[in-house]
N, CA, C and O atoms as CSV, one atom per row, in Angstrom:
chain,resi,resn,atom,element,x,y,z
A,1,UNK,N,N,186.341,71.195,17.494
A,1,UNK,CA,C,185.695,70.063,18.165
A,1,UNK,C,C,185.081,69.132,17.125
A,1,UNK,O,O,184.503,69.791,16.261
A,2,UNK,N,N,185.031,68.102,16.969
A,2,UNK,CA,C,184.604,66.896,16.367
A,2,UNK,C,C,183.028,66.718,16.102
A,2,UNK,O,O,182.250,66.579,17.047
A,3,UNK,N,N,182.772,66.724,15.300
A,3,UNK,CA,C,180.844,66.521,15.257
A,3,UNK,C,C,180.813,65.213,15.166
A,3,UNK,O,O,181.191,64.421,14.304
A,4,UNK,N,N,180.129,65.072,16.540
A,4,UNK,CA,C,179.934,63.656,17.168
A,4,UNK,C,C,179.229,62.998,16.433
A,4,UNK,O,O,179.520,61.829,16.182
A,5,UNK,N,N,178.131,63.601,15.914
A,5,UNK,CA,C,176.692,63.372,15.173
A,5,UNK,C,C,176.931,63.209,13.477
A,5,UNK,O,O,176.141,62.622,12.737
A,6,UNK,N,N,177.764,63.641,13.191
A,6,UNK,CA,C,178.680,63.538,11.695
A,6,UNK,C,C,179.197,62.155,11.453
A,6,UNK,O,O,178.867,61.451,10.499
A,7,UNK,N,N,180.261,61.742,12.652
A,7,UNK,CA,C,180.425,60.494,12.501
A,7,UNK,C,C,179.963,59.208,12.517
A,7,UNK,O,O,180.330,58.143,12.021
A,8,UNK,N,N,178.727,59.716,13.475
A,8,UNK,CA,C,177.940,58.317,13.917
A,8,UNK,C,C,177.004,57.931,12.698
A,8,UNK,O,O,176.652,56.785,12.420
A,9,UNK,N,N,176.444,59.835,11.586
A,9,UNK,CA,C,175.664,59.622,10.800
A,9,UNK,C,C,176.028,58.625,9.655
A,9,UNK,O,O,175.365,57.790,9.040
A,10,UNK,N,N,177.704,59.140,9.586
A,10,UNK,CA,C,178.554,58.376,8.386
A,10,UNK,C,C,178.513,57.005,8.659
A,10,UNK,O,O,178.235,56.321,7.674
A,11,UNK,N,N,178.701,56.420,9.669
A,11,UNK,CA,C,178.520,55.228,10.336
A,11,UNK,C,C,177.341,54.500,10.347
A,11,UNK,O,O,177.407,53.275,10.441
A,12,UNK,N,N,176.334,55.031,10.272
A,12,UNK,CA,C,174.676,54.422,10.586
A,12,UNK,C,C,174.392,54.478,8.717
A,12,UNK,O,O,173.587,53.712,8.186
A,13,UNK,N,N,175.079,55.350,8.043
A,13,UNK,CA,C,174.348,55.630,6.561
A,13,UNK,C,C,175.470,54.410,5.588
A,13,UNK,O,O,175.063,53.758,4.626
A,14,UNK,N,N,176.741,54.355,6.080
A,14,UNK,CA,C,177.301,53.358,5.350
A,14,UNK,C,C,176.864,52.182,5.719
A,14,UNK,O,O,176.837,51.622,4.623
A,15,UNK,N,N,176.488,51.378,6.505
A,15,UNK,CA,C,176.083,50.490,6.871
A,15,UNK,C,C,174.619,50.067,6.233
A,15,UNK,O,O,174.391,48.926,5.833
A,16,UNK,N,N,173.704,51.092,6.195
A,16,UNK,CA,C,172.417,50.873,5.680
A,16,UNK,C,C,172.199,51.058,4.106
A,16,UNK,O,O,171.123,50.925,3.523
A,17,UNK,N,N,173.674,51.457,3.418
A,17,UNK,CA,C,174.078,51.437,2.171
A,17,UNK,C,C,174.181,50.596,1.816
A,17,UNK,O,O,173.787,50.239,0.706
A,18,UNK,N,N,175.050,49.598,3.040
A,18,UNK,CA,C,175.915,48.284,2.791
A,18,UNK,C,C,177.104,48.837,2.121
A,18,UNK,O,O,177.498,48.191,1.151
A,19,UNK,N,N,177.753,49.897,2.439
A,19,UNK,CA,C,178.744,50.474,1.497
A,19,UNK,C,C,180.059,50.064,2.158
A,19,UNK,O,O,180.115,50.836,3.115
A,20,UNK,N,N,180.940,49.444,2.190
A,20,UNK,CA,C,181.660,48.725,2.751
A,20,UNK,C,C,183.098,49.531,2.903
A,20,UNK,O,O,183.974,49.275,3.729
A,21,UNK,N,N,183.117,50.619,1.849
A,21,UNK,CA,C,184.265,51.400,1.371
A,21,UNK,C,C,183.887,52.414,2.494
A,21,UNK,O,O,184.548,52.639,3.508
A,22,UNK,N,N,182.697,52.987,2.129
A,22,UNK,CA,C,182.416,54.264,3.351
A,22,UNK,C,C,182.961,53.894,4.862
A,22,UNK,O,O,183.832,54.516,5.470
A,23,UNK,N,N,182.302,52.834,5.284
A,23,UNK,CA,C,182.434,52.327,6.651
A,23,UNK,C,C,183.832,52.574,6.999
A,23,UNK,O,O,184.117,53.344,7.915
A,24,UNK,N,N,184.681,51.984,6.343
A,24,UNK,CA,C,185.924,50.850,5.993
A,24,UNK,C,C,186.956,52.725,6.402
A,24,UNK,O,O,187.969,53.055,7.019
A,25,UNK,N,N,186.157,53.237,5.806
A,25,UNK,CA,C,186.844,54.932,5.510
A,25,UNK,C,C,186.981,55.274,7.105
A,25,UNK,O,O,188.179,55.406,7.355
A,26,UNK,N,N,186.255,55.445,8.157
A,26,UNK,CA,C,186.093,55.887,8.656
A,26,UNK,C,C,187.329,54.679,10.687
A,26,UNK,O,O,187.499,54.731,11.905
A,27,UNK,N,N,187.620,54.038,9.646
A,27,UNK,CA,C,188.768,53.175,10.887
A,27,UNK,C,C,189.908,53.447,10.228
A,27,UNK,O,O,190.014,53.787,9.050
A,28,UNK,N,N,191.118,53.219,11.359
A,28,UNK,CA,C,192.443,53.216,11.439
A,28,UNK,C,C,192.704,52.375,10.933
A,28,UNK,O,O,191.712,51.683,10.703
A,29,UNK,N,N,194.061,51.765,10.384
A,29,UNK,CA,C,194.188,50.832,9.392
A,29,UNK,C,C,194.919,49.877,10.668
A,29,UNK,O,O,195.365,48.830,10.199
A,30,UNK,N,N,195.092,49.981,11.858
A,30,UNK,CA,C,195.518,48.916,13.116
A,30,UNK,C,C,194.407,48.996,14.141
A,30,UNK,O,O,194.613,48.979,15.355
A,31,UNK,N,N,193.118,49.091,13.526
A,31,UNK,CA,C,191.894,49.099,14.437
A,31,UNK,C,C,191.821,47.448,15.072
A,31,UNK,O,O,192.127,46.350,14.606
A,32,UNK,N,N,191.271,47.903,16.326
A,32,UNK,CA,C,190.715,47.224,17.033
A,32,UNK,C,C,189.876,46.536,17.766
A,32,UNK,O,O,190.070,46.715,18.968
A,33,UNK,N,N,188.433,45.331,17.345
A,33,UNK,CA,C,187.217,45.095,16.777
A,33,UNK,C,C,186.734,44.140,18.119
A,33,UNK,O,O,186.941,42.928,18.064
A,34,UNK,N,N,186.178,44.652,19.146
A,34,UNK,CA,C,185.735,43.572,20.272
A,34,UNK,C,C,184.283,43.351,19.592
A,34,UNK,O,O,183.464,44.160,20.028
A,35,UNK,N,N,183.864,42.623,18.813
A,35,UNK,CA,C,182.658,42.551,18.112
A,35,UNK,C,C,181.982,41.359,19.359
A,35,UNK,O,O,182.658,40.447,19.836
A,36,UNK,N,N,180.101,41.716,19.818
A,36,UNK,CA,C,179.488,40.896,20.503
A,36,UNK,C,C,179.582,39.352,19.821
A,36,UNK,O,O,179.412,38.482,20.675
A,37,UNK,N,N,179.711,39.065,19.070
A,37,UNK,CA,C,179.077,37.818,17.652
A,37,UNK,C,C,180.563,37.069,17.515
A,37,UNK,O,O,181.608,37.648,17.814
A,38,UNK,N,N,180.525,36.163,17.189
A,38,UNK,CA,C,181.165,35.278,16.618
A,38,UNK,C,C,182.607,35.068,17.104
A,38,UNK,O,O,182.943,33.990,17.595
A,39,UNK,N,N,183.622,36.291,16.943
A,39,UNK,CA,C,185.135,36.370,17.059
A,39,UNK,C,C,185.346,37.122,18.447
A,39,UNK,O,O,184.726,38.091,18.886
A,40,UNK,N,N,186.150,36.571,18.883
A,40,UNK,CA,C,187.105,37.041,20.371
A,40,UNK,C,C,187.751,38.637,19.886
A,40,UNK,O,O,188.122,39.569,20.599
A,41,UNK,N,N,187.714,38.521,18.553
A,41,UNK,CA,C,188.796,40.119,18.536
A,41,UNK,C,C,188.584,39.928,16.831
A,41,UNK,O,O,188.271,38.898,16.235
A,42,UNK,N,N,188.889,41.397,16.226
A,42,UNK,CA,C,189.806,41.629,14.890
A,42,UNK,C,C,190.602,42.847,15.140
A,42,UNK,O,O,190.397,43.981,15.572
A,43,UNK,N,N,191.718,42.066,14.640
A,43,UNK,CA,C,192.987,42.911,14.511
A,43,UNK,C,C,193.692,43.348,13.110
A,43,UNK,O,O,194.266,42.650,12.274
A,44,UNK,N,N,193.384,45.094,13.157
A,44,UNK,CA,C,193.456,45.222,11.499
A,44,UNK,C,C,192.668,46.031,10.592
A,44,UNK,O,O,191.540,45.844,11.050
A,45,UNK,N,N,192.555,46.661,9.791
A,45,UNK,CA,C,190.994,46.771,8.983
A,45,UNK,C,C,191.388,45.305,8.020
A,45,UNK,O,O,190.357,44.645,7.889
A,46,UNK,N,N,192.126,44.897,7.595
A,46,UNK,CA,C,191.407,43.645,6.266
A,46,UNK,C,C,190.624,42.870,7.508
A,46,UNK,O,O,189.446,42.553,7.339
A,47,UNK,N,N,191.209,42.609,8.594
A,47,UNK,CA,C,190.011,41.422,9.258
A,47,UNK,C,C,188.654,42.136,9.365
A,47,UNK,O,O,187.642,41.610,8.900
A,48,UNK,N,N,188.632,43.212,9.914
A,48,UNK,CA,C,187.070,43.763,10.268
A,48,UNK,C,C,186.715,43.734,8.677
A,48,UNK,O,O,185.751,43.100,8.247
A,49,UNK,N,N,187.541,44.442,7.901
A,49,UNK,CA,C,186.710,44.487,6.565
A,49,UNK,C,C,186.248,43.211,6.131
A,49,UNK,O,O,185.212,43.141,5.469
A,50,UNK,N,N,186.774,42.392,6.373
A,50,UNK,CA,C,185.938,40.869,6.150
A,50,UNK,C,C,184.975,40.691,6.763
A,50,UNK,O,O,183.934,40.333,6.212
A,51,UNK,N,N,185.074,40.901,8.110
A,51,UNK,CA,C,183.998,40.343,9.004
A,51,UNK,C,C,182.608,41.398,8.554
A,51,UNK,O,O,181.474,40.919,8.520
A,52,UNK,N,N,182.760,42.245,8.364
A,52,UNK,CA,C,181.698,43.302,7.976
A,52,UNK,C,C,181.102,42.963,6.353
A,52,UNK,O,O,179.939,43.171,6.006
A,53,UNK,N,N,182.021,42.485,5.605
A,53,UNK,CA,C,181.552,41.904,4.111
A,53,UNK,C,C,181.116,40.737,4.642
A,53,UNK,O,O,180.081,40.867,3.988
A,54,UNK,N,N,180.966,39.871,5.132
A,54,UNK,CA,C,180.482,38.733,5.576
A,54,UNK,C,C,178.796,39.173,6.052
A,54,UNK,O,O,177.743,38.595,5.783
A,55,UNK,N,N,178.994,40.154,6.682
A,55,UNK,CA,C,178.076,40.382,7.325
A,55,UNK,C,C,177.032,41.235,6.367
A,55,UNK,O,O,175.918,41.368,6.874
A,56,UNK,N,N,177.181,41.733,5.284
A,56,UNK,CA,C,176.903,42.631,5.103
A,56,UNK,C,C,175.837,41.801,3.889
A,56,UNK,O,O,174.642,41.988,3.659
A,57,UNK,N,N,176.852,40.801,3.235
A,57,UNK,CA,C,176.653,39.139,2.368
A,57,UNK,C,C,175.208,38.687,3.219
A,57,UNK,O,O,174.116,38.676,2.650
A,58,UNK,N,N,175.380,38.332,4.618
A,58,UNK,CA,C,174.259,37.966,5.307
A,58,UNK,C,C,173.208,38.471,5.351
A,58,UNK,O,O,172.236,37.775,5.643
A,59,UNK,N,N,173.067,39.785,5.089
A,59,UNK,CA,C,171.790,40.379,5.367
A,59,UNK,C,C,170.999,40.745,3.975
A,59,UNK,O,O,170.103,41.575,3.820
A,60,UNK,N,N,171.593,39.891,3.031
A,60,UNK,CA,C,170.748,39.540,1.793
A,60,UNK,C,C,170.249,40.955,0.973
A,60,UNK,O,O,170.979,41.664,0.281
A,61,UNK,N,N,168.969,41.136,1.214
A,61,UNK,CA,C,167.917,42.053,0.628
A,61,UNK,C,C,167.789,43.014,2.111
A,61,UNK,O,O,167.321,44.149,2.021
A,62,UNK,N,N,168.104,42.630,3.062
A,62,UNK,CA,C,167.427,43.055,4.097
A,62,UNK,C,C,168.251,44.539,4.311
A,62,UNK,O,O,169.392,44.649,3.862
A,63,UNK,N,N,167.693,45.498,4.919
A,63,UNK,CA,C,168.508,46.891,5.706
A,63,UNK,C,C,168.238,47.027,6.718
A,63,UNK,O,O,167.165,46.837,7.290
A,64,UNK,N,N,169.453,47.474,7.170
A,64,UNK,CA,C,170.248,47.686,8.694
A,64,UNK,C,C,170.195,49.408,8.820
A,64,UNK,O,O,170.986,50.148,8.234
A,65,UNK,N,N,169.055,49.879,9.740
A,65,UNK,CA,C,169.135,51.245,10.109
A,65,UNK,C,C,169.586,51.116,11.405
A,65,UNK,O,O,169.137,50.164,12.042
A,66,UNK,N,N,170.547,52.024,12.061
A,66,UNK,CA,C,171.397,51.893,13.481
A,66,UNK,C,C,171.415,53.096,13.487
A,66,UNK,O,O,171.894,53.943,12.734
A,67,UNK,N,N,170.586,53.134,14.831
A,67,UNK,CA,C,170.381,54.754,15.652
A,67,UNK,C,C,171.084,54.589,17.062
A,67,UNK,O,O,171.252,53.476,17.561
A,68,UNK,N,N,171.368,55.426,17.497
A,68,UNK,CA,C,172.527,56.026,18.419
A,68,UNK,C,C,171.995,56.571,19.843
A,68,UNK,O,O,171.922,57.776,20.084
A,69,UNK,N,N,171.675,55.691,20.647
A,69,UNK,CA,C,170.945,56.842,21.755
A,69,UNK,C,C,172.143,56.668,22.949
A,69,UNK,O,O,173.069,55.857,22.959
A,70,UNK,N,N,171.740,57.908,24.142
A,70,UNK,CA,C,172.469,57.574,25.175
A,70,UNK,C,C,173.781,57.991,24.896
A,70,UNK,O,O,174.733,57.533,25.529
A,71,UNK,N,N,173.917,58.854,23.967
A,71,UNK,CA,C,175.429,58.700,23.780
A,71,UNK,C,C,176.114,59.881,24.493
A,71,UNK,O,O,175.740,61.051,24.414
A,72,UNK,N,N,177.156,59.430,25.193
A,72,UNK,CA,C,178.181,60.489,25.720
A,72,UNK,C,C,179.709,59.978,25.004
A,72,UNK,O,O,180.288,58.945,24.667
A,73,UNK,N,N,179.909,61.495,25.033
A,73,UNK,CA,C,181.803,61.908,24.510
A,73,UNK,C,C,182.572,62.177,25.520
A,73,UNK,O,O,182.188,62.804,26.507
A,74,UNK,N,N,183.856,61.674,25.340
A,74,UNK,CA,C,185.068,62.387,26.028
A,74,UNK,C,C,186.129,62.439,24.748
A,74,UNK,O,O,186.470,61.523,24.000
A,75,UNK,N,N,186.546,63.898,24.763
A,75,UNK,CA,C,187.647,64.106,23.936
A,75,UNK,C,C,188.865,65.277,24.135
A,75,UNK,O,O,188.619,66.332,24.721
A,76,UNK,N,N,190.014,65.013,23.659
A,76,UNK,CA,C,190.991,65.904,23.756
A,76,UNK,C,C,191.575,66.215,22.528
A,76,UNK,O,O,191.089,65.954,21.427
A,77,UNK,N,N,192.675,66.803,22.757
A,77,UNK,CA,C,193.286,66.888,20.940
A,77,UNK,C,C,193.700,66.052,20.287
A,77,UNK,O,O,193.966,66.225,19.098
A,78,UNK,N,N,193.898,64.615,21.087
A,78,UNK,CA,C,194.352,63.279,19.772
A,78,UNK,C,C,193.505,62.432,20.008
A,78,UNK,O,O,193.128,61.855,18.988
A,79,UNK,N,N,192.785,61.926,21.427
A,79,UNK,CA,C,192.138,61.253,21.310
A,79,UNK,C,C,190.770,61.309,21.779
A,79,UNK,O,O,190.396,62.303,22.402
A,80,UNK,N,N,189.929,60.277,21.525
A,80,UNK,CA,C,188.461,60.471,22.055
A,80,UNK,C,C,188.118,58.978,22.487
A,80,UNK,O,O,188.830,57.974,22.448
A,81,UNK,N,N,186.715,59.159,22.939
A,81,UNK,CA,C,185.708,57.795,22.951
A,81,UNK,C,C,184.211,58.245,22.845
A,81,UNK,O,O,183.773,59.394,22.900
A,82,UNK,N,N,183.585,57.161,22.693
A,82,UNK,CA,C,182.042,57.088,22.656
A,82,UNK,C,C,181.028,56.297,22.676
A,82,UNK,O,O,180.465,55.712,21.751
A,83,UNK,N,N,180.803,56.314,23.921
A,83,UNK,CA,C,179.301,55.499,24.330
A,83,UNK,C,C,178.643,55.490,23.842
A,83,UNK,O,O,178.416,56.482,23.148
A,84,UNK,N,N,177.581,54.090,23.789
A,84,UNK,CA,C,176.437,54.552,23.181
A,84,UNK,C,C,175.401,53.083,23.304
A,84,UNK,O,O,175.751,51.944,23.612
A,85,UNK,N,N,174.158,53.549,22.974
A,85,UNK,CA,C,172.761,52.075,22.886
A,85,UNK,C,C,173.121,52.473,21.322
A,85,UNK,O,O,173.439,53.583,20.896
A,86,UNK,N,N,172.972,51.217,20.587
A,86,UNK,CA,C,173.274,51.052,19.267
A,86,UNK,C,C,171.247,50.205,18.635
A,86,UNK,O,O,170.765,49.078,18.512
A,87,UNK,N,N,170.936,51.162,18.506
A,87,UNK,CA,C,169.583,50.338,17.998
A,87,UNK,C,C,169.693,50.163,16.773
A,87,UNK,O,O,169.642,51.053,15.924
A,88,UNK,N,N,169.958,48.247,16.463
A,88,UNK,CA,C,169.723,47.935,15.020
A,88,UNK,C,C,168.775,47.425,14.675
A,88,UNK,O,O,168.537,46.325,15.174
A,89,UNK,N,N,167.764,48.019,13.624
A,89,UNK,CA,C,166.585,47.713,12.870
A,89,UNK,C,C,166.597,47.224,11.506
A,89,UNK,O,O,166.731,47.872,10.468
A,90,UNK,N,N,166.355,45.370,11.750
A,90,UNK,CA,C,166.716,45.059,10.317
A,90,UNK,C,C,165.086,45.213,9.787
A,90,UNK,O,O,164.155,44.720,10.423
A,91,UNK,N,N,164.910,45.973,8.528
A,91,UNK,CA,C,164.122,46.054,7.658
A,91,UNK,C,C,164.207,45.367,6.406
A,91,UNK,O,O,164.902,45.635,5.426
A,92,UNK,N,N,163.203,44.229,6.636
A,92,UNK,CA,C,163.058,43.121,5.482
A,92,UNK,C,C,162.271,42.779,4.731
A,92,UNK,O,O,161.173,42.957,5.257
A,93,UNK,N,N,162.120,42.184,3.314
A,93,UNK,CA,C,160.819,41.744,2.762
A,93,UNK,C,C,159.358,41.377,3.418
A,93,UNK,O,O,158.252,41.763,3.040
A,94,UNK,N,N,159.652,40.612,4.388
A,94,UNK,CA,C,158.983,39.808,5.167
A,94,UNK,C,C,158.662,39.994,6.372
A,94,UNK,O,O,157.575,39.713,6.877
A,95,UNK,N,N,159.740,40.554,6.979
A,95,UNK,CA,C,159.785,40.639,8.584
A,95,UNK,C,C,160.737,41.855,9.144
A,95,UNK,O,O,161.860,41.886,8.641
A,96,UNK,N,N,160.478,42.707,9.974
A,96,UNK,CA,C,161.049,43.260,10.189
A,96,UNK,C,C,161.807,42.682,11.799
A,96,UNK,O,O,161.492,41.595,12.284
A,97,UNK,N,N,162.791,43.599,12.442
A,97,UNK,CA,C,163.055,43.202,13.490
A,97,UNK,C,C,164.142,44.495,14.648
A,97,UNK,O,O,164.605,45.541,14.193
A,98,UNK,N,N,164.233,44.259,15.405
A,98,UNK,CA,C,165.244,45.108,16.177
A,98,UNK,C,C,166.012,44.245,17.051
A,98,UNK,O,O,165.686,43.109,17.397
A,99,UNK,N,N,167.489,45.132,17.514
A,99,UNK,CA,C,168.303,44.777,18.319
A,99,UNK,C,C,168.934,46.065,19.112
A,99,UNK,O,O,169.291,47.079,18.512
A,100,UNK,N,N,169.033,45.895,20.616
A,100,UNK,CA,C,169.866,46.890,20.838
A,100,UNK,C,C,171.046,46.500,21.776
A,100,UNK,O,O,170.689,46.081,22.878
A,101,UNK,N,N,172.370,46.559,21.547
A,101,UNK,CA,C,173.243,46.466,21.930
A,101,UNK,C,C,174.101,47.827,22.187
A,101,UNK,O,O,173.886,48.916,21.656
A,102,UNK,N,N,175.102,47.517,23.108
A,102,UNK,CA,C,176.157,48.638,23.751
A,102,UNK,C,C,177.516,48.807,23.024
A,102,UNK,O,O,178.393,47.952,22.904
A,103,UNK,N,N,177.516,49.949,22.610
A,103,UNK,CA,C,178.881,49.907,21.576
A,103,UNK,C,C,179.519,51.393,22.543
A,103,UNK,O,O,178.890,52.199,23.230
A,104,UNK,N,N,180.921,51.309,22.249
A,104,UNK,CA,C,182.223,51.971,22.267
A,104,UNK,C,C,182.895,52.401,21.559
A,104,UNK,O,O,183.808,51.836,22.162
A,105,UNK,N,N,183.448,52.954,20.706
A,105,UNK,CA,C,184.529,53.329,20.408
A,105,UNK,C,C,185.618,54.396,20.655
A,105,UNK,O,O,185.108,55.500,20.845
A,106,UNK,N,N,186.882,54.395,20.705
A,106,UNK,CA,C,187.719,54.737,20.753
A,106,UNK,C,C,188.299,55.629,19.221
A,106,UNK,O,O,188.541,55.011,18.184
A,107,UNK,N,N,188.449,57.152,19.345
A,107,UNK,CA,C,188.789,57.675,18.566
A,107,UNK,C,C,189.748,57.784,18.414
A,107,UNK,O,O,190.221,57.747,19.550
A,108,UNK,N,N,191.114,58.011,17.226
A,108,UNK,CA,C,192.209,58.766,17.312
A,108,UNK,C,C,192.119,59.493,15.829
A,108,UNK,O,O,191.717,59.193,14.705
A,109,UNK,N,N,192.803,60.765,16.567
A,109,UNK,CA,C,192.815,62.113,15.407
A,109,UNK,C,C,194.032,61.722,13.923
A,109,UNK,O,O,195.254,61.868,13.922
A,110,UNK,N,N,193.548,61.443,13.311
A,110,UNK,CA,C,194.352,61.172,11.624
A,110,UNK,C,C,194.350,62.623,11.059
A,110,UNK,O,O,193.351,63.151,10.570
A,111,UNK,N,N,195.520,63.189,11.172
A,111,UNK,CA,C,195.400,64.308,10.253
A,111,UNK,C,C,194.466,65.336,10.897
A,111,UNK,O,O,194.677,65.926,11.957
A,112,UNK,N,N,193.361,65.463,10.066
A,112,UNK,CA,C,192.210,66.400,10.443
A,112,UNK,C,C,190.929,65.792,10.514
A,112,UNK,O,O,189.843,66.370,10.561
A,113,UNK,N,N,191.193,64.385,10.518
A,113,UNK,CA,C,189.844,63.548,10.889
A,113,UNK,C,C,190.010,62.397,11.660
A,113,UNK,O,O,190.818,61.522,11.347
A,114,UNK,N,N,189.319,62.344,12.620
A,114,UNK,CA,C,188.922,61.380,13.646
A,114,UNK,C,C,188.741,60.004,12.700
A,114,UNK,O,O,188.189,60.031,11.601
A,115,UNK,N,N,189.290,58.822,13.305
A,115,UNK,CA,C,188.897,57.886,12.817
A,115,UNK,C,C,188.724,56.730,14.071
A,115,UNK,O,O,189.252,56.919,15.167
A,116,UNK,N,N,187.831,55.382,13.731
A,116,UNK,CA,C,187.859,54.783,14.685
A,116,UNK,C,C,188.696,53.824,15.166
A,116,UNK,O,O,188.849,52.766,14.556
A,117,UNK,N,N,189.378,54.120,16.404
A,117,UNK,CA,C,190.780,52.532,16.459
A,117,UNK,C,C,190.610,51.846,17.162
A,117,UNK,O,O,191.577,51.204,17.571
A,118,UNK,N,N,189.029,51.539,17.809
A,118,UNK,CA,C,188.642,50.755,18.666
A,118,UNK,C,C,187.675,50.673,18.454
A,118,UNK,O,O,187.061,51.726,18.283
A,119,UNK,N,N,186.936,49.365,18.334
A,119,UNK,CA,C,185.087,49.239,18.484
A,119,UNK,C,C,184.869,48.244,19.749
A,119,UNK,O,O,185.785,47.432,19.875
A,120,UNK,N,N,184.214,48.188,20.354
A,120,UNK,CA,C,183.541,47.320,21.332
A,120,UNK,C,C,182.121,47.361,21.517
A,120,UNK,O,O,181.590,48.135,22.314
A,121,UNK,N,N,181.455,46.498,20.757
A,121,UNK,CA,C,179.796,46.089,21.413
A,121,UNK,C,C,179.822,44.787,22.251
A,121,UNK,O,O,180.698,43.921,22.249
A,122,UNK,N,N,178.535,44.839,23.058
A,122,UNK,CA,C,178.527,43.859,23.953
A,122,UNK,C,C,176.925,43.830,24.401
A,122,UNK,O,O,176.136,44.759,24.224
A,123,UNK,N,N,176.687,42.818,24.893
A,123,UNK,CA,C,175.427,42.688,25.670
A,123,UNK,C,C,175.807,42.141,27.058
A,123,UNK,O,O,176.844,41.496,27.210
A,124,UNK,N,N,175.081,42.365,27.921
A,124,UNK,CA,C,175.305,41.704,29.663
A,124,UNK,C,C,174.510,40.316,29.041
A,124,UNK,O,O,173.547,40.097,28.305
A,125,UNK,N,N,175.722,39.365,29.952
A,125,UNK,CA,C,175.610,37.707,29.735
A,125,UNK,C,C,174.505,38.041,31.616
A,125,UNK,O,O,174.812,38.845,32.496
A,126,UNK,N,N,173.136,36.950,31.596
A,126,UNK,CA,C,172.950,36.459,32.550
A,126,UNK,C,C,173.787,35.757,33.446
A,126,UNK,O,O,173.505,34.687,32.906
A,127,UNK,N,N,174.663,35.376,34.447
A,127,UNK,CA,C,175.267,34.648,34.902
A,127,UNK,C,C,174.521,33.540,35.689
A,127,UNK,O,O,175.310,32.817,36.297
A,128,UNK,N,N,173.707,33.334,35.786
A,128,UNK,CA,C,172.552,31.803,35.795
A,128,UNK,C,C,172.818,31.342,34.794
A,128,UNK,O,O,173.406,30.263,34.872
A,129,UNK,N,N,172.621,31.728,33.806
A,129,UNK,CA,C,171.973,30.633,32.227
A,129,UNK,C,C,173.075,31.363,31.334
A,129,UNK,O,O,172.743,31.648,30.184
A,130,UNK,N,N,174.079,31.619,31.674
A,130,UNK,CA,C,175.199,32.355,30.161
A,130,UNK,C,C,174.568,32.722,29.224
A,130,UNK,O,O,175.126,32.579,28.136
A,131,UNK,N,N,172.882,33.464,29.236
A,131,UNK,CA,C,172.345,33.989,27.965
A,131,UNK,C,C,172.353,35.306,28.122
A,131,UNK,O,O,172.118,35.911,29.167
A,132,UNK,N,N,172.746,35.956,26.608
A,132,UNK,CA,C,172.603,37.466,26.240
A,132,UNK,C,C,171.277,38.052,26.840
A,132,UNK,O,O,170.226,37.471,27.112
A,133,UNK,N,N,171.608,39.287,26.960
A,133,UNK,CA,C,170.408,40.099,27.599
A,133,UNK,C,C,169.939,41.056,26.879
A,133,UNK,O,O,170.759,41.966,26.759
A,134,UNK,N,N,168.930,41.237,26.332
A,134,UNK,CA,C,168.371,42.374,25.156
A,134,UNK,C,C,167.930,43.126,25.982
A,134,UNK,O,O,167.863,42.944,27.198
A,135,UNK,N,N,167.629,43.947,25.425
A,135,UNK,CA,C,166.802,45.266,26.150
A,135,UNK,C,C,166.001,45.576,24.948
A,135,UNK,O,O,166.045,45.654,23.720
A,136,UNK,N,N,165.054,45.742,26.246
A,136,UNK,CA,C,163.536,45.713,25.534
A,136,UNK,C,C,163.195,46.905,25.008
A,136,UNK,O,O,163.213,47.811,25.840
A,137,UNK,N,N,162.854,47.257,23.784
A,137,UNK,CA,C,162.261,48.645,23.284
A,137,UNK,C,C,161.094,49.253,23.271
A,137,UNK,O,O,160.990,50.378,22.780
């Protein structure tokens, strides 16, 4: 069985590395990127790997700790998924801050390791005012 908590750690610790290789390690090389922000889709790792060096460029000095709550699994022998509240805490010179958004992914078994071939975060749009909806911590 897959240690759910292994992957998400590798996931939450490359990111707050800014390690772009670690992250980058852990997707399919025809992954599939419903990112909340900016782009309709990435198709690929070079696109996500851009969009994530871009991102990663953006957050300057600052660190990104992303904790995992709420999370449920479904898995079989090739494939999986995983729910989850994605709490991101940017920790900065100046200011700190949080975000929590709804992420997904979609597993498939490589060999002897799970990798990710689907991401999807999202926030609920108000349908009055087309604005994102945070949830409050």
């Amino acid at each position: 069985m897959i240690k759910i908590e292994a992957l998400l750690d590798a996931y939450s610790q490359a990111v707050y590395q800014k390690d772009l290789n670690q992250l980058m390690a852990l997707y399919t090389d025809d992954v599939v990127v419903f990112d909340a922000f900016d782009n309709w889709e990435y198709r690929g790792k070079p696109a996500w790997s851009q969009a994530i060096a871009a991102w990663f460029n953006k957050m300057g000095d600052d660190l990104i700790r992303i904790t995992f709550n709420q999370t449920n699994a479904e898995f079989d022998d090739h494939v999986g998924g995983i729910s989850a509240e994605a709490l991101y805490e940017g920790i900065g010179k100046t200011e700190n801050y949080t975000m929590t958004n709804r992420i997904t992914l979609g597993l498939r078994k490589d060999g002897n390791d799970w990798k990710i071939s689907h991401e999807h975060t999202s926030l609920p749009v108000k349908q009055t005012t087309g604005q994102s909806i945070y949830k409050e911590d």
